[in-house]
C-alpha positions as CSV (number, residue, x, y, z in Angstrom):
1,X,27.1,-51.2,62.1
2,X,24.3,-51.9,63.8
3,X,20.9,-52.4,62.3
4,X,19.0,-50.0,64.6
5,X,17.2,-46.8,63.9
6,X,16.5,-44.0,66.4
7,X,13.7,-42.0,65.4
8,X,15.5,-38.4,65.8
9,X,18.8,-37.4,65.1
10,X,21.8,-37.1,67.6
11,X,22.5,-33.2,67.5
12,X,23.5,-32.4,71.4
13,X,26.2,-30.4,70.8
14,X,24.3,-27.4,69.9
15,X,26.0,-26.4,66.1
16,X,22.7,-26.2,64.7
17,X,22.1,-23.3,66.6
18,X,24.9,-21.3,65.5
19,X,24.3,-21.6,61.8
20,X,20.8,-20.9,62.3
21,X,21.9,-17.5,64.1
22,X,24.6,-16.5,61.6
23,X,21.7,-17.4,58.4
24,X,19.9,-14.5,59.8
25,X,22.5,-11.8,60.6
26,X,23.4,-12.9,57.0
27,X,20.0,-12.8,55.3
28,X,19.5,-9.1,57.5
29,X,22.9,-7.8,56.0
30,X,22.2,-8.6,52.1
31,X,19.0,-7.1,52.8
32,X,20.3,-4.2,54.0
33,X,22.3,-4.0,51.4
34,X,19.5,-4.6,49.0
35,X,20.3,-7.8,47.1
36,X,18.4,-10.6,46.2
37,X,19.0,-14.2,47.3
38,X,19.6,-14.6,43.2
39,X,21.9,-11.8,43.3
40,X,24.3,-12.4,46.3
41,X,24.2,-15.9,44.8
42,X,26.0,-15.1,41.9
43,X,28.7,-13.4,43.6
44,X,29.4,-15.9,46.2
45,X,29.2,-18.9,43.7
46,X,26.0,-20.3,44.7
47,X,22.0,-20.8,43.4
48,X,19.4,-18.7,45.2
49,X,18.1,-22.3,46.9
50,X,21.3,-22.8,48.6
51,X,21.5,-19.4,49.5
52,X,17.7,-19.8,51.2
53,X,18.8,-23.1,52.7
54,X,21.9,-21.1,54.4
55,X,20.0,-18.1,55.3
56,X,17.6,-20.7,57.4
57,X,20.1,-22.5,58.8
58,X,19.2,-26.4,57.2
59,X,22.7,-25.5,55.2
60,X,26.0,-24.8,57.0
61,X,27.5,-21.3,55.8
62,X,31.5,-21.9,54.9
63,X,34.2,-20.1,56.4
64,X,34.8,-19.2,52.5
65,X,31.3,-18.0,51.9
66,X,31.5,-16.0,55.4
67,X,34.5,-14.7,54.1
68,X,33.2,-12.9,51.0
69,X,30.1,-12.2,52.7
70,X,31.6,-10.1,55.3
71,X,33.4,-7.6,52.2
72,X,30.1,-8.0,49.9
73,X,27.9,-6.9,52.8
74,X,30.1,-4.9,54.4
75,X,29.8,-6.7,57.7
76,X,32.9,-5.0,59.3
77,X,34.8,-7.4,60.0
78,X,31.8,-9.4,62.3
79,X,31.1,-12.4,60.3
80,X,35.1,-13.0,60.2
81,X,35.4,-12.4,64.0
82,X,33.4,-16.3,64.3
83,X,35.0,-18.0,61.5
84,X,36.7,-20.1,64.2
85,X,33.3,-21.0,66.1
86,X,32.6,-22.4,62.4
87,X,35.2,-24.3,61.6
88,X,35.3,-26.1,65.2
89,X,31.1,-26.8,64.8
90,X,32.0,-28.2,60.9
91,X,34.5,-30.4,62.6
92,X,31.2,-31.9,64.9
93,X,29.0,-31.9,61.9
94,X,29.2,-35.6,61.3
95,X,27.7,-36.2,65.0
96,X,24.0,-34.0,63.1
97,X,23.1,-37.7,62.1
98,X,21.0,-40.1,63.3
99,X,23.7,-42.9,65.4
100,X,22.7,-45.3,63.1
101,X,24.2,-43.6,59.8
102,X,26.7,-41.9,61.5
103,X,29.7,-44.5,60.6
104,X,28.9,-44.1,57.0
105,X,28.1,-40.2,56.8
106,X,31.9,-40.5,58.4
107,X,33.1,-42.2,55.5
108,X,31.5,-40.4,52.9
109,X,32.4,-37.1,53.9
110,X,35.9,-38.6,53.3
111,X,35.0,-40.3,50.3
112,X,37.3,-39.9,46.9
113,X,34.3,-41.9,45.0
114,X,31.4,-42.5,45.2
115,X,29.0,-44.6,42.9
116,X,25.3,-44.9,43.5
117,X,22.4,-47.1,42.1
118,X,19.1,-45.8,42.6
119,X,15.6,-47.9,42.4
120,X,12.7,-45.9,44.7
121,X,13.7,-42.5,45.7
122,X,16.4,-40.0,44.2
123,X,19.7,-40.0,46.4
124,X,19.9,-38.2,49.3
125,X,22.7,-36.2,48.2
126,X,21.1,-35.2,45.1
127,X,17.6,-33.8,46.5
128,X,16.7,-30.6,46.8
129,X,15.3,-29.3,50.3
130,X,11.6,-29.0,48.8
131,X,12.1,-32.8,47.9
132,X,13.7,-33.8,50.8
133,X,11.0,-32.5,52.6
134,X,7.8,-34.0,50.9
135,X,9.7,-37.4,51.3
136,X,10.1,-37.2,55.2
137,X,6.5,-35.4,55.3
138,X,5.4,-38.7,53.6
139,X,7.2,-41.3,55.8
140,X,4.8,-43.6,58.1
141,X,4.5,-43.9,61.0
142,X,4.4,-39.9,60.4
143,X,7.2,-37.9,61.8
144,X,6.7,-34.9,63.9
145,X,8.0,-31.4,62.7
146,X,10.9,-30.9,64.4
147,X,12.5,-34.5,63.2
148,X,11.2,-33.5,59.8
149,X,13.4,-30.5,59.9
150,X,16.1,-32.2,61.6
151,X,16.4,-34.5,59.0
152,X,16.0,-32.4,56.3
153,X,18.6,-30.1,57.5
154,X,21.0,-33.1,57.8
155,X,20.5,-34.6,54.3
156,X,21.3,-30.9,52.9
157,X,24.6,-30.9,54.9
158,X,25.7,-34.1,53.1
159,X,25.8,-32.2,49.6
160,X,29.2,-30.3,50.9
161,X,30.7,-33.4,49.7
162,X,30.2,-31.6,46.2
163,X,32.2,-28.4,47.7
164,X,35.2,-30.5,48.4
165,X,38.6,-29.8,46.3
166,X,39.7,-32.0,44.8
167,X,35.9,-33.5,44.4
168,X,35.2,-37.2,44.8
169,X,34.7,-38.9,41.5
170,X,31.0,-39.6,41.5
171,X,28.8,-41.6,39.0
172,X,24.9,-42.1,39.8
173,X,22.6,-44.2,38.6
174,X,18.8,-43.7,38.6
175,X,16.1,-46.0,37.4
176,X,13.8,-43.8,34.9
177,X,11.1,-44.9,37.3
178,X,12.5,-42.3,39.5
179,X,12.4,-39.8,37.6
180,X,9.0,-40.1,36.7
181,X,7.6,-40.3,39.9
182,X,6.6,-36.6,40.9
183,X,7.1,-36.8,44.9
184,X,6.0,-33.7,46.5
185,X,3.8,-32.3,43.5
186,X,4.5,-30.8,40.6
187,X,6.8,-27.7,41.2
188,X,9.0,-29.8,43.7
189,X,9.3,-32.4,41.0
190,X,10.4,-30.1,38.5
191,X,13.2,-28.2,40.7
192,X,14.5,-32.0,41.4
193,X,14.6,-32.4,37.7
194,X,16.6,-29.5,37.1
195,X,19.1,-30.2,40.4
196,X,19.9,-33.8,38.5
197,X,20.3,-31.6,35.3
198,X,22.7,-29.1,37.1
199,X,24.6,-32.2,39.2
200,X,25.0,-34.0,36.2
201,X,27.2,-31.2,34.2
202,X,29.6,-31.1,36.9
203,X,32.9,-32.0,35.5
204,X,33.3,-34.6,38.3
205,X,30.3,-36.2,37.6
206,X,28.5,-38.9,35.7
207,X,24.6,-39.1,36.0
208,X,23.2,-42.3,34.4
209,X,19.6,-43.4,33.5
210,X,18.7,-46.8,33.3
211,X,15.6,-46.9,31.1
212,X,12.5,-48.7,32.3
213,X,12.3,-50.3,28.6
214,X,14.9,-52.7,29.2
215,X,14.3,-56.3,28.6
216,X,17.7,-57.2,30.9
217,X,18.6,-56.0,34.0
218,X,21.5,-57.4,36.4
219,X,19.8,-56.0,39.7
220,X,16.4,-56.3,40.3
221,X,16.9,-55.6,43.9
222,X,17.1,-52.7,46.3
223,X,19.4,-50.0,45.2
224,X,23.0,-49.4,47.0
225,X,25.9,-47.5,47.4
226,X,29.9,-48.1,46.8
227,X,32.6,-45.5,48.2
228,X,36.1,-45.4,48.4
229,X,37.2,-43.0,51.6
230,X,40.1,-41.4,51.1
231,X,43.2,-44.2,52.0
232,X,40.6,-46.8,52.8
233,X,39.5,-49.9,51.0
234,X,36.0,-49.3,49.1
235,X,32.6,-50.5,50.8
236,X,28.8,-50.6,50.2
237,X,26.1,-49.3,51.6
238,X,22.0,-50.4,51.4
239,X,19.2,-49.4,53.5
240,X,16.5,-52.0,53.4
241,X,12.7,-51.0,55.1
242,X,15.2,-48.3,57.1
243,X,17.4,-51.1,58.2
244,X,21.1,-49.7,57.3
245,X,23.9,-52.3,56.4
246,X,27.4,-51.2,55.9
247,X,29.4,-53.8,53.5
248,X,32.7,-54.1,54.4
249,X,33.6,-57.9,53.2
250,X,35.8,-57.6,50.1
251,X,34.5,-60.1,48.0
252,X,30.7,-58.9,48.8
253,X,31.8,-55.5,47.8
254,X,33.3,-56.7,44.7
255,X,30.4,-58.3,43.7
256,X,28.6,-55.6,43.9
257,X,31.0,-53.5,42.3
258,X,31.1,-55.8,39.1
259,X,27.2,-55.3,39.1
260,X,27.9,-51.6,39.4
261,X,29.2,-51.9,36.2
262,X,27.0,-53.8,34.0
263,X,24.6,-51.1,35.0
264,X,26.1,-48.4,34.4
265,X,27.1,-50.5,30.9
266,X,22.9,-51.4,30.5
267,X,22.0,-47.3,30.9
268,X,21.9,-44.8,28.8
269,X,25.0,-42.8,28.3
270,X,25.4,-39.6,30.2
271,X,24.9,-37.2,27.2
272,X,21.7,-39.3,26.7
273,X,20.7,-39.5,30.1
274,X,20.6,-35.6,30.3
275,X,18.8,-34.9,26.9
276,X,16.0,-37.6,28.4
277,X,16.1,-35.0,31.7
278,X,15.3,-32.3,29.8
279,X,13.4,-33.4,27.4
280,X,11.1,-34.3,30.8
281,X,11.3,-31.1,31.7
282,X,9.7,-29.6,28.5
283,X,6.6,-32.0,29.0
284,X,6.3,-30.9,32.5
């Protein structure tokens, strides 16, 4: 991979454009049938937020979702009649990112685990839209609003990788640092609180905290990445100043991998990790 970054994402194949469409014949149907984003949430398996974010078009709408959506809103049929329009845009989704991260939004999508350390910033795949929109907001040289949107819109598509059956084995790290730190104010850091709360009681899932009152740490360095795609050797990723480098070198990768563990050894336990979560929420 090269270590280049383009300041707006490759999108020329016009798929963003289709799920912005079919997010507002969806959003005009529920309202039609009077239901609230909480309450069409619940029968289609998904949290008002996601439900916004796919009603705007920053989240793609599944052929499952479009499915059910079509009976609970009694579409007639209409929202079935393009399920083949989405399937061939989900098939092009990966080509949404930037060029630079496209070889390892490739390999994630595929990814049967995936283990992340985190030392600035919460993941990517773990933010919620409000976050991931104060933190491109708050990136210099500024970006302009369309690239904000852009990006935000592609960060959100990453998180289908939780959809995925059966679902990648996933463990996260996250310096307690991070958690602290209320990007985008006070609301958006309390929704991001409560998406790590929600992401860590998946049964796939173990969320970490490594607490900022340690007196050893194996990795005072920039955070990274390690993924296994599915029939494919594991590798690392690490973004450095926005310079991306994908590790593929075996014993680089296993280096980092036997880091990997002593931290996840050094944090608090899941279980902990969680009751420290929410015992930050109560003081917020």
């Amino acid at each position: 991979m090269s270590e280049r970054r383009p300041d707006t994402p490759a999108e020329a194949d016009g798929t963003a454009g289709l799920f912005v469409a079919l997010g507002k014949m969806v959003k005009l149907l529920r309202e039609r049938k009077g239901l609230t984003q909480k309450e069409f949430g619940e029968l289609v398996g998904y949290g008002p937020d996601a439900v916004s974010a796919m009603e705007r078009g920053v989240r793609t709408l599944r052929p499952e979702v479009l499915l059910k959506a079509d009976e609970l809103l009694d579409a007639g049929g209409l929202l079935k009649e393009v399920l083949p329009e989405v399937e061939q845009a989900m098939a092009k989704s990966r080509t949404r990112h930037p060029e630079w991260y496209r070889d390892y939004a490739g390999l994630e999508a595929d990814a049967v685990s995936l283990y992340d350390y985190s030392t600035m910033g919460v993941l990517g795949l773990l933010q919620t839209e409000d976050y991931a929109r104060a933190v491109f907001t708050q990136r210099h040289p500024p970006l302009d609003e369309e690239t904000i949107e852009k990006r935000v819109a592609d960060r959100l598509s990453r998180q289908q990788l939780f959809e995925k059956w059966p679902p990648p084995e996933c463990s996260f790290v996250i310096e307690q640092a991070v958690l602290e730190r209320p990007i985008g104010g006070r609301s958006v850091h309390v929704g991001q609180l409560k998406r790590l709360l929600q992401v860590g009681r998946m049964r796939n899932v173990q969320l970490q905290v490594m607490p900022t009152g340690r007196h050893e740490h194996p990795c005072l360095d920039n955070g990274f990445t390690l993924l296994t795609p599915k029939g494919r050797e594991q590798v690392s990723y690490m973004e450095s100043q926005g310079y991306p480098r994908l590790v593929t070198d075996r014993e680089e990768v296993r280096i980092l991998a036997a880091r990997y563990g002593i931290i996840r050894a050094q944090a608090l336990n899941p279980y902990e990790s969680l009751d420290l979560i929410e015992k930050m929420l109560e003081e917020r």
